[in-house]
N, C-alpha and C positions, 0 to 999 in steps of 0.2 A: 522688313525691307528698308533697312535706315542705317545711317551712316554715322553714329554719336559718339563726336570727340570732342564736341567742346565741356566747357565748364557750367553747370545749372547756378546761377545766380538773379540775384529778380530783378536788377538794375546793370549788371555789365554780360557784355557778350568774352568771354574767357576762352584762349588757346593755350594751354599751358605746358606745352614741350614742342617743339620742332620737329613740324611733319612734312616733308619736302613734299612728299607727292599730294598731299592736301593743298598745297599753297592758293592751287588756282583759286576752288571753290572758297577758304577763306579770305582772298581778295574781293569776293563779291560780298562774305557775309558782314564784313570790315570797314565798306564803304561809308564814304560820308558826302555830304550834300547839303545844299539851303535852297531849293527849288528853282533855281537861278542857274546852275551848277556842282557838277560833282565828281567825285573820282573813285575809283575801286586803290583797296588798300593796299598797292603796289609802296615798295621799300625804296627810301630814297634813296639809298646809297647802290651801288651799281649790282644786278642782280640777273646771273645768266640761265638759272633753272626755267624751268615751267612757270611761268605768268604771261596773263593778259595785259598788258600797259592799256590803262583808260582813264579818261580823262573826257569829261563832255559838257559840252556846253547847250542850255537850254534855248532849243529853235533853232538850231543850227544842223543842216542836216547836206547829202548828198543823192542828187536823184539819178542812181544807176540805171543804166538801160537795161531793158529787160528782152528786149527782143529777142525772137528763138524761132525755131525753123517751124515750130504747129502754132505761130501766132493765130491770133481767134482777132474779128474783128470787135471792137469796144476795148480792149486787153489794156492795161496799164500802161502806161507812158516808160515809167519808171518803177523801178525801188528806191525808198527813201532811206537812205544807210545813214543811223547814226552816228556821227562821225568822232574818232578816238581826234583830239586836239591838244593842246600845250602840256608837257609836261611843266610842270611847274617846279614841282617839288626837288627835283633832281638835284642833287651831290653825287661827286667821285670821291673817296677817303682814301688817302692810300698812307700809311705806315710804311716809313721806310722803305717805299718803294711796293709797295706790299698794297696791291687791290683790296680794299674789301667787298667779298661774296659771297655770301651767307651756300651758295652752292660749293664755295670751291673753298673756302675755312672749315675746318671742326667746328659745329655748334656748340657748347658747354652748355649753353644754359638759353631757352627764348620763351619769353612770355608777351602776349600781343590782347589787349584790351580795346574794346569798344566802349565807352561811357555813355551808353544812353541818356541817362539823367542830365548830364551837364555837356553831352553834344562833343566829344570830343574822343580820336585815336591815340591810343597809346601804345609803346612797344620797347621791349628793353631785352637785350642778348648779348651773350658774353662768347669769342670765336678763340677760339687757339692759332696764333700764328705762326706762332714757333715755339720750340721747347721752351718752356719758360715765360714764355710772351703772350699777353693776352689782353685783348680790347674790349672792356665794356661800353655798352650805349644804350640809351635811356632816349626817346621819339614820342615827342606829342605833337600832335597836329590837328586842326581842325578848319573848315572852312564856314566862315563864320556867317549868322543867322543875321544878326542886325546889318551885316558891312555887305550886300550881296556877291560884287566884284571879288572880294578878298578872301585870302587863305592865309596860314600861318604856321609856321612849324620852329621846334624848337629840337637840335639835335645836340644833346650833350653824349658828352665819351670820359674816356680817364684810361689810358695806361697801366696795365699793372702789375708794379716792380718792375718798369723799364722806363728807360727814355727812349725819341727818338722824333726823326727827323719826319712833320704832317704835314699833308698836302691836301688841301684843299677845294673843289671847283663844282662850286653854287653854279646853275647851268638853266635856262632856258630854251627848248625845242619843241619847236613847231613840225620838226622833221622826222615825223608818226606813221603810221599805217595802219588800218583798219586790219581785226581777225579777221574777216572773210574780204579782205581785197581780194582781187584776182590777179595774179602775176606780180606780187608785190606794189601794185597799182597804189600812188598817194593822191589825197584829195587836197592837201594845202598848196598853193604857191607865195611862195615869201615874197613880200613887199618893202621890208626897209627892217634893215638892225642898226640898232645902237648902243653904244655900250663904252661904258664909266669905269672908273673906280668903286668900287662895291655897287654899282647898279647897271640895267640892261632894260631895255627896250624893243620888242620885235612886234612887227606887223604883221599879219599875213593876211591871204583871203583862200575862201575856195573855190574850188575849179566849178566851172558851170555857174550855179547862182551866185556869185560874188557876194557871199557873205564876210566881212572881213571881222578879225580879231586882232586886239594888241596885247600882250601879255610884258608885264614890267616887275621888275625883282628887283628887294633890297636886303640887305644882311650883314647883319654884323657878329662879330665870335667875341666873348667873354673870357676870362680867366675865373675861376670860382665865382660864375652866375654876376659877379659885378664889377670885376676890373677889365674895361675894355681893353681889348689889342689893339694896337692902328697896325693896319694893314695895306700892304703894298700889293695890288696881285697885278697880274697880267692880263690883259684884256685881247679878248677873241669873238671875234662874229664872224661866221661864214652866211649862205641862204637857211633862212630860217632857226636858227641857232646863234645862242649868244654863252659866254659865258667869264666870269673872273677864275684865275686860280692862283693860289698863293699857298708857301711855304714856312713855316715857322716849327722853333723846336718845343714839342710837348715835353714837358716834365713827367717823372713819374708817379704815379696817382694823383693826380691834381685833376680837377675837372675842368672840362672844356665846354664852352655852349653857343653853338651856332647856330644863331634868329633867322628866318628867312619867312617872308612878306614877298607877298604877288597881290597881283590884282588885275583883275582878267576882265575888259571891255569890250562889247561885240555889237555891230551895227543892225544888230535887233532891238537894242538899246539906246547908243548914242549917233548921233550923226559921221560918218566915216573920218570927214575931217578931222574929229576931235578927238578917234581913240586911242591915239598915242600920248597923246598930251592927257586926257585923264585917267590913264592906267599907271602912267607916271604918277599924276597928282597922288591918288589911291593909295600906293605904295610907299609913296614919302611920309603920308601921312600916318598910316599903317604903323611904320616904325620910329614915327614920331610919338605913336601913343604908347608902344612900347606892346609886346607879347602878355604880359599879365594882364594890363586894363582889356587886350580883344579878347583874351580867355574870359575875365568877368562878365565882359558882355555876353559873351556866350552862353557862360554858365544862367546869368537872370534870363536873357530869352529863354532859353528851354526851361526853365521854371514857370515863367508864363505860361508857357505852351502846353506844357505837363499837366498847371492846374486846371485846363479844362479837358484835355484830352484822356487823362490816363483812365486805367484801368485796373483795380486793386484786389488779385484773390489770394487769399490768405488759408494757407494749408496745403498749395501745391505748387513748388518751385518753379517745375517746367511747364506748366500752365502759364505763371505767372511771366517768367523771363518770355516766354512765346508769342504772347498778346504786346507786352512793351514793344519786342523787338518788329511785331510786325507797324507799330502804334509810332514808334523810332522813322521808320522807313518811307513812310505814306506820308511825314510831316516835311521832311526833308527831301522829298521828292515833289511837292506841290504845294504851296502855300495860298492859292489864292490869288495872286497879286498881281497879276498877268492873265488877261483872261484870253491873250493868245498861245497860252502854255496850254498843257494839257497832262495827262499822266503819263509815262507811259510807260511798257508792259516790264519792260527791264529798267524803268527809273535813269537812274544816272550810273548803273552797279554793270552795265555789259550792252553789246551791240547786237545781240540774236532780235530777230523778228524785225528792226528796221523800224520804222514809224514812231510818230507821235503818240495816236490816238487809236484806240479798238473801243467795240461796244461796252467791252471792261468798265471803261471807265461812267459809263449809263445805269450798266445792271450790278455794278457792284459797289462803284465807290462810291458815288452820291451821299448813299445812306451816314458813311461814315461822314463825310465833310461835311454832311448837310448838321448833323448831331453836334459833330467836334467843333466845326471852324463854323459853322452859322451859316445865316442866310445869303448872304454879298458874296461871301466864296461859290455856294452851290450853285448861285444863280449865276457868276462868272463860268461855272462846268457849263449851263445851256448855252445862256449865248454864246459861247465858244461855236456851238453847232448853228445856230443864228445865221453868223456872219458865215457861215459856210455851205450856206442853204443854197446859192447859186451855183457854186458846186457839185451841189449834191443834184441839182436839175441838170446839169451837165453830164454828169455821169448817167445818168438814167437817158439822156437822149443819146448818147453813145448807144446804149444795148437797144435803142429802138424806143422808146416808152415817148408818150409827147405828152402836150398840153400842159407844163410842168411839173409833169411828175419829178420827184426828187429819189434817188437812193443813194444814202450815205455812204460813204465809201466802208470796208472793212479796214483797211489802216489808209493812216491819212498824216502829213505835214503841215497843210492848208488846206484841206477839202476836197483835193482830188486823192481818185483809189490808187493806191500806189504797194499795193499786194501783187504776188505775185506769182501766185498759186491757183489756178480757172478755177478748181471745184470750191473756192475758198470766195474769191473774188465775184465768180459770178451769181453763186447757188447758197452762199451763209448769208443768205438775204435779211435774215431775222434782225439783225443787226436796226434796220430798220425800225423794227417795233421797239425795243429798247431803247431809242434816242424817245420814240413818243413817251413810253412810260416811263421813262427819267420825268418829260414835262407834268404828268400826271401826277408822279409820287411827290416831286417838290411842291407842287399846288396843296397838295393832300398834306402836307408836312409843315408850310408857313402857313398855310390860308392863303398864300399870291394871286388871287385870282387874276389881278391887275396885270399880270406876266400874259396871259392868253393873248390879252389888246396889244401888248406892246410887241411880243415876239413870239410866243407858241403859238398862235393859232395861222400863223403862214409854215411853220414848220408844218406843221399837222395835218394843213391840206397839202403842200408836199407830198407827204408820204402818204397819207391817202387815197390820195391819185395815183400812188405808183402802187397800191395794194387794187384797187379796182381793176387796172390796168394788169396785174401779174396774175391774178382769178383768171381763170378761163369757165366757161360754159361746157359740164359734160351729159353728152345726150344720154348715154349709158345708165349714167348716176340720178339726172335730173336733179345737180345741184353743181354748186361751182367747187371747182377744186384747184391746186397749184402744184404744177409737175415741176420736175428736175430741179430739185431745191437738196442743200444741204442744212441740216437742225445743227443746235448745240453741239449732241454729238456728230465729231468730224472723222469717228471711225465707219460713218454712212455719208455714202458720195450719191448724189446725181439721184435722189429717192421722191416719190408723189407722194404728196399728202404727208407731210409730217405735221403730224400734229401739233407739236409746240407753234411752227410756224403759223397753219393755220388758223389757228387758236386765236395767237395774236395781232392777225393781220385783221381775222374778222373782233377783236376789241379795237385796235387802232380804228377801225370807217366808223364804227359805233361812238368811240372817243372824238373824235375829230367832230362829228354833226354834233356831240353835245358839245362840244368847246363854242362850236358856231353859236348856238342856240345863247350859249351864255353871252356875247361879247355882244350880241345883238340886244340883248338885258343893260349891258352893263355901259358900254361904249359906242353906241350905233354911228359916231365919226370915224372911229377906229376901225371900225368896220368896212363902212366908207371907204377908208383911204385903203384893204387889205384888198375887202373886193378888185377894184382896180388896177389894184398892182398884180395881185395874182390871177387875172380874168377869170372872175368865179362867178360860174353858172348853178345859182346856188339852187334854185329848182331842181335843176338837171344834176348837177353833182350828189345832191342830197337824195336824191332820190336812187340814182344809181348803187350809192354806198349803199342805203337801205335794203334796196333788193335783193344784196350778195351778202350782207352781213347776214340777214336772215335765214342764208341759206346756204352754210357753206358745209361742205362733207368736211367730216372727222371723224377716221376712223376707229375702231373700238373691237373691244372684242366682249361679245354677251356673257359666252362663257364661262371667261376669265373673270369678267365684273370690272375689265380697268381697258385706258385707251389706249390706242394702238401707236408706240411711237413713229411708224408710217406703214403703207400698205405692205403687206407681205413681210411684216418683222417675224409674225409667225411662219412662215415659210423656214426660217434660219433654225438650223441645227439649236436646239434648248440647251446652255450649258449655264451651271453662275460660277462666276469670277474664282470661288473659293479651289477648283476642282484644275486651277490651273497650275503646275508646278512653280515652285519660286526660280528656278532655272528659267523659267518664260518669261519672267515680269522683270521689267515692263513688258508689254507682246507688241509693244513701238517701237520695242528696240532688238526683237528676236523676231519677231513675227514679218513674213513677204506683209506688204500690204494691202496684196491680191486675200489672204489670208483671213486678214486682219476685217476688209471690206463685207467678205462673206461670214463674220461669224456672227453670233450676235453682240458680243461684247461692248460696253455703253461708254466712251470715255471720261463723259461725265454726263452731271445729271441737262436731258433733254425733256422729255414730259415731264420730269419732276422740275424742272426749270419753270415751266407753265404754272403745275401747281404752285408753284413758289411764289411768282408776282402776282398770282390772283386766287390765290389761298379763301378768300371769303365767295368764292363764286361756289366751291365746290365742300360735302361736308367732311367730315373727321373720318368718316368710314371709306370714302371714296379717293381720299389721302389715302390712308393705310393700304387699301389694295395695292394700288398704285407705288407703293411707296416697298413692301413688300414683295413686288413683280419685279420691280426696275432696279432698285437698290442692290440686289446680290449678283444684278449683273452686269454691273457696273464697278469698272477696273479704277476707277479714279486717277486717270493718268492724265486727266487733265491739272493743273495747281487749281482752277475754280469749281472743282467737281465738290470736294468736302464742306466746304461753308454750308452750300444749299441742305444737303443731306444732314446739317448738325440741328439745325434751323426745324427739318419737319421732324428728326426722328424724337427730338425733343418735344415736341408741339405733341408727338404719340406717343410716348412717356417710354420711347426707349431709350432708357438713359444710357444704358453701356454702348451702344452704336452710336450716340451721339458725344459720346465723349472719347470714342477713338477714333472718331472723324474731325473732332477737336484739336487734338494731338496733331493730326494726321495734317491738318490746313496751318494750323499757329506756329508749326515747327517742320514744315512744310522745307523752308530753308535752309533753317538751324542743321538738320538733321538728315537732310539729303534724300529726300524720301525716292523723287523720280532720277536719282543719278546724275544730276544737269547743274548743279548750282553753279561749277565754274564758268558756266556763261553768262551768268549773272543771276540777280534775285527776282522773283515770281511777285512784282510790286503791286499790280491790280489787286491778286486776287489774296494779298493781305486786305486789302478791307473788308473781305468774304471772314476773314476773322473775326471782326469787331464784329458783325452779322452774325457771326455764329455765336457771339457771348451776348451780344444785346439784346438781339430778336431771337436766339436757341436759349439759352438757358435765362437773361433777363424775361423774356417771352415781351417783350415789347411788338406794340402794333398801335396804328392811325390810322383811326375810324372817326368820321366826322368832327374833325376839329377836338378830338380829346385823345389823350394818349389810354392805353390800357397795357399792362403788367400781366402777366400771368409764370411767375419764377419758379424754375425749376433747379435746383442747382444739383450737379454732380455729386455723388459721395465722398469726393475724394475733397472735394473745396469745402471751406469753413463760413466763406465769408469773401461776398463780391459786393463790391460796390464800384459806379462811375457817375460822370454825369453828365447829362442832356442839355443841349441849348436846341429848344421847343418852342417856335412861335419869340414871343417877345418874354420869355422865360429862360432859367439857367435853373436843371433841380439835379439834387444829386441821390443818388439812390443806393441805399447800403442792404442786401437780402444776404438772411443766411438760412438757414432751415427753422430754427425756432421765430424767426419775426420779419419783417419788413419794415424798411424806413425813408419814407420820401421826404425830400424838404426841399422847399423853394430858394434858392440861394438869393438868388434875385431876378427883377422883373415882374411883368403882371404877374396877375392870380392864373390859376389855368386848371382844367378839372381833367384828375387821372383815376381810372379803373381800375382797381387792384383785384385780382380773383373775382371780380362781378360787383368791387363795392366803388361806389364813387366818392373820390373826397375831393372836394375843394381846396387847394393851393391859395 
């Protein structure tokens, strides 16, 4: 159930002939970005087939109203649409009068390159325009990692065996529209154009929260790469659009090379006053340095970047090219450096799902940023939730909950829920505990204990309080339960007792009083100053948790020997995943969802999610049931379903389920597995990849301030190695099947377990 046309290579993403009807999805696979900004790999030159135009900018969003005639009260305000923004890149080419559009030319020839390694698009196609007449062009582009404002593209051409009269027109438009507007509906309105001789400056902002952007262009055309043309064009601006164009005559095969520099400023960044004037600045400069030295730059950033993040297996191509490219995507979608950013679910690569933020970015990516990019970035992921903490009290007084309880939103801009789906919004509450266990796992991962005092331990009683608070008391059961909740998996709507949730709600009260207990250790002013900010009745809160954590229903089945992912899953017709025709699958995209609700079918892993974050509570035998119950009925139509299941099936040494759920999440993209990619790329749940190679087949895990290994590697691989920045350490670890080898690159000493033995670093 996969879709494989591209080229397997272990450093470039390869398309190597002209597939119209692919186009979209390869626009997504093609994207580039520097966490700032980004765009899907739409063709500069003017193109009427099937594509998404996208273009986005980081923080800048649109809050659609959601209103509908079964409004519920507490309901979302809005939806947060992320919003499609400046085309930058845009040229018209016309020969002779003659459009170029790769839809309405004969192809001859198109080959389209992704450079993972050195961060840059490439693309080169030769069209037939007439008998005897044919245009080749050769497209690099990249939007560069050191300069964040700034993109860059080089468009060279050549004629061949003809002359003829070229036209020209470098173009900037703010004058866009979102895939899912409604009614053609735009979110920009234009504020001011300008426009030069080879340059152009537009302002605009958005509708409702006046965010504003200035986008500025600069460009020049070459003869053989180094005799500039001077150029006369004509200058044009309407609302929101600017553009030069000009005329001059090509010779036959000679080559032509037109630079084109943007730089895109937005008052998430600068002061409004100022972003016309430094989008300009940017852009002169830009092409003052010239296209080569931004490309250099480029190329050393992602070398930087490479030597601590990559990922090296030797002996399996598409393993290999599947880990980069997810390892590619996760770098250039979030760097850290903003800790009002965030991930989010489609990156910079498409506008499906709206928002910034989902729990994704708690239960999945941490692990990777916290490993790749260090401590400063990961601890930027919490506070991000921090500073959102009054929100999240917000939200939860909306649905009735008091005394501050906190619940997180499920997608989120700034802290308010801005989903838009009730059984999602109200009922995938887990959401919740994943923001805790994020705090948990990074404490566990630096040693930060000092994070509790400063900023987790007000989260914690947050959520806390909204876990006490969502418990109810059943006389029935004679213990506390939580009705009308939705788990991970979101093929069960409106169910009691899900286990995963339960689970983690009754660790969160537990978690939370030991966080207290610590801070009262460690910081009794910090304390101090938390109690009173959060009016904490710590007798009485402390004791509350205690009494429900102790005693909360979770259901199970004797039987069976494994737990119940909520009351009455046995009730549901018994079928597994394998016995459903390939004609059905997805059964998200065939199946009523009346259908879908009553079967049993798992969309991804929910009790094994549980197993998953707290894998040492339960043993290897109690895994396996479990893991053998839920796994073959489980459709994996979710993109975060495969990481978890690579993670335990390897932990139980079945290596062939764990390595076609490997495949299955790492090429997740590449390969089109759930039919979706032209809405963009599956960005969270690539770091469920690294998860799956570090923690599944590395067998990594952190227990008490020491790492421990336990490697397993696939038959198919020779030789993995990566490496870890652990605590105040950098070690890199090379496993093949005959040996093991860790070394400290640098940094303290630090002691790792390898198969049960301990060595000292």
């Amino acid at each position: 159930m996969h879709n494989k046309y591209l080229v397997t290579d272990e450093w470039r993403i390869i398309e190597d002939r002209w597939r119209p009807e692919l186009n979209q999805g390869s626009e997504s696979i093609f994207s580039i970005g520097n966490g700032f900004m980004g765009q899907r790999a739409n063709f500069e030159e003017t193109y009427s087939g099937q594509s998404l135009q996208g273009s986005y900018l980081g923080g800048v969003y649109y809050p659609d109203k959601t209103r509908v005639g079964w409004w519920k009260n507490g309901y979302p305000e809005y939806f947060a649409k992320v919003l499609n923004s400046v085309n930058w890149i845009g040229l018209r080419l016309k020969i002779d009068g003659v459009e170029i559009d790769l839809a309405q030319q004969k192809v001859l020839d198109f080959y389209r390159e992704l450079n993972m390694k050195e961060g840059f698009l490439f693309r080169k196609f030769r069209v037939e325009l007439a008998e005897g007449k044919e245009l080749e062009a050769e497209v690099t582009r990249f939007i560069s990692m050191k300069r964040k404002e700034v993109g860059a593209l080089r468009y060279q051409f050549k004629l061949i065996g003809f002359s003829a009269e070229v036209e020209i027109t470098p173009y900037l438009d703010f004058d866009v529209i979102n895939h899912d507007s409604n009614y053609e509906e735009k979110f920009w309105e234009g504020l001011e154009e300008n426009v030069a001789t080879q340059k152009a400056v537009i302002l605009a902002r958005t509708k409702k929260l006046d965010f504003q952007a200035a986008a500025a262009m600069r460009y020049e055309l070459y003869q053989s790469d180094n005799n500039p043309i001077t150029l006369y064009p004509e200058e044009l601006c309407r609302d929101k659009y600017a553009e030069n164009s000009f005329s001059f005559k090509a010779e036959a095969d000679q080559n032509y090379s037109l630079y084109k520099y943007a730089a895109i400023c937005t008052s998430f960044h600068y002061p409004k006053d100022q972003l016309m004037q430094k989008a300009d600045e940017l852009a002169s400069l830009a092409r003052r340095d010239g296209f080569d030295q931004l490309l250099n730059e480029q190329k050393e950033d992602w070398a930087a970047r490479w030597e601590q993040s990559d990922i090296s297996i030797d002996g399996d191509a598409e393993a290999q090219q599947g880990i980069r490219f997810n390892i590619f995507h996760l770098t250039q979608t979030y760097t850290g450096e903003d800790a009002r950013l965030n991930i989010g679910p489609k990156g910079f690569t498409g506008e499906k799902y709206g928002g910034s933020t989902y729990w994704d970015t708690e239960a999945y990516c941490l692990p990777f940023y916290m490993a790749s990019a260090g401590k400063e970035v990961a601890r930027n992921l919490l506070i991000y939730r921090y500073h959102h903490l009054d929100k999240a009290i917000e939200n939860a007084t909306k649905l009735g909950f008091t005394n501050g309880a906190a619940l997180y939103p499920m997608v989120t801009m700034n802290g308010e829920e801005c989903h838009n789906e009730w059984e999602i919004t109200f009922e995938e509450i887990h959401r919740n505990g994943a923001i805790a266990f994020a705090i948990f796992n990074y404490i566990r991962y630096f040693g930060d204990e000092a994070y509790l005092a400063e900023y987790g331990l007000e989260v914690l009683i947050g959520i806390a309080r909204f876990w006490a608070q969502r418990f109810n008391w059943s006389e029935a059961k004679q213990q506390y339960v939580m009705l009308g909740v939705t788990g991970p998996n979101e093929y069960e709507n409106n169910v009691n007792n899900n286990w995963y949730t339960n689970y983690l709600a009754k660790w969160c009260l537990e978690y939370a009083a030991e966080a207290y207990a610590k801070v009262i250790a460690m910081d009794p002013s910090a304390l101090e100053r938390i109690n009173k900010k959060t009016k904490f009745k710590a007798d009485q809160e402390l004791k509350q948790w205690e009494t429900i954590s102790s005693n909360v229903y979770l259901p199970s089945s004797d039987e069976l020997g494994v737990v119940l992912q909520q009351e009455g899953y046995l009730d549901k017709e018994q079928r597994i995943a394998d016995e459903l025709p390939l004609s059905e699958r997805p059964i998200n995209q065939h199946w009523s969802w009346d259908r879908i609700l009553r079967s049993c079918f798992i969309k991804q892993a929910d009790v094994l999610q549980g197993f998953y974050f707290f894998e040492d509570h339960f043993s290897k035998e109690e895994l396996e049931r479990n893991f053998d119950f839920y796994e073959p009925r489980t459709v994996h139509e979710s993109s975060l379903s495969p990481c978890v299941h690579v993670v335990q099936a390897a932990y139980l040494d079945k290596m062939d389920k764990a390595y076609e759920m490997y495949l299955r999440t790492s090429r997740l993209d590449l390969d089109d597995y759930n039919r979706e990619v032209h809405e963009g790329l599956h960005i969270t749940s690539m770091a469920g990849t690294w998860m799956s190679v570090v923690e599944g087949f590395g067998g990594m895990r952190v227990r008490d301030g020491k790492l421990y290994f336990n490697p397993k590697l696939p038959k198919q691989w020779q030789k993995l190695s990566f490496k870890i920045n652990f605590r105040n350490a950098v070690l890199k670890i090379e496993l093949s099947s005959e040996s093991h080898k860790i070394q400290k690159i640098s940094g303290e000493s630090v002691e790792v377990i390898v198969h049960g033995e301990s060595i000292k670093l």
